[in-house]
Residue, then its C-alpha position, 0 to 999 in steps of 0.5 A: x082369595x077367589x078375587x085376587x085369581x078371578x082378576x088376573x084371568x080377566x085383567x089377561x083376557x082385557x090384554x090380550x084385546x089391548x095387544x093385539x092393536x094397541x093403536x085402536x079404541x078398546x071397545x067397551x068390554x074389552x076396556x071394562x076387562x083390562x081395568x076391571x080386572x085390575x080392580x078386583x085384583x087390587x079389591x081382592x088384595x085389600x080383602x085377603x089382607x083385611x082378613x089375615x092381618x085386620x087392616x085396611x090398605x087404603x092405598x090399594x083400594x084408592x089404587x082400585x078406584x083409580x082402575x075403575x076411574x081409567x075405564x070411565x075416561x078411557x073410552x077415547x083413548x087407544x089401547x096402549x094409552x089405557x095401558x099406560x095408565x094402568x100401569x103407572x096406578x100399579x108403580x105407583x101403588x108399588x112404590x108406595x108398599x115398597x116404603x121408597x115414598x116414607x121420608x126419612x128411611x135410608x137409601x137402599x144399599x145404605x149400611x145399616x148403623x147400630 
């Protein structure tokens, strides 16, 4: 539980150097705390779910990696592309917990036949 708040507080910290020019290079810390941060999080997720639950969310740890994998190609990249990133790892990860990826389940707002 300790990861999941320990990275969103560095992920905000990582932000708040990403908005405040996002046309600049983040430097190597402030990289390091947008897309580590994220990573924890993401870690501290799969734990907590691990240990309530007993399963692994190998989409939330692959998700994690790819955080990890943006911080080490993101050094010639400005802020608001490093941001980018993230976020299109944290959709898709979203999209894939929400089941819209499943094939076969219905559209939403379709009515449920019994």
């Amino acid at each position: 539980m300790t990861g999941i708040v320990a990275g969103i507080i560095v992920f905000a910290v990582g932000m708040r150097y990403a908005v405040h020019d996002g046309s600049r290079h983040l430097s190597d810390g402030a990289r390091l705390a947008l897309c580590g941060g994220i990573a924890l999080h993401l870690i501290g997720q799969a734990a907590f779910r691990l240990r309530v639950i007993g399963t692994l969310s190998h989409d939330t740890v692959l998700a994690a990696v790819a955080a990890i994998a943006i911080f080490a190609v993101g050094a010639a990249l400005p802020a608001w592309t490093v941001a980018a990133c993230l976020t299109v790892v944290i959709g898709l990860l979203c999209t894939r917990d929400s089941g819209l990826s499943e094939p076969g389940l219905p559209e939403p707002g379709a009515a449920a036949t019994s």
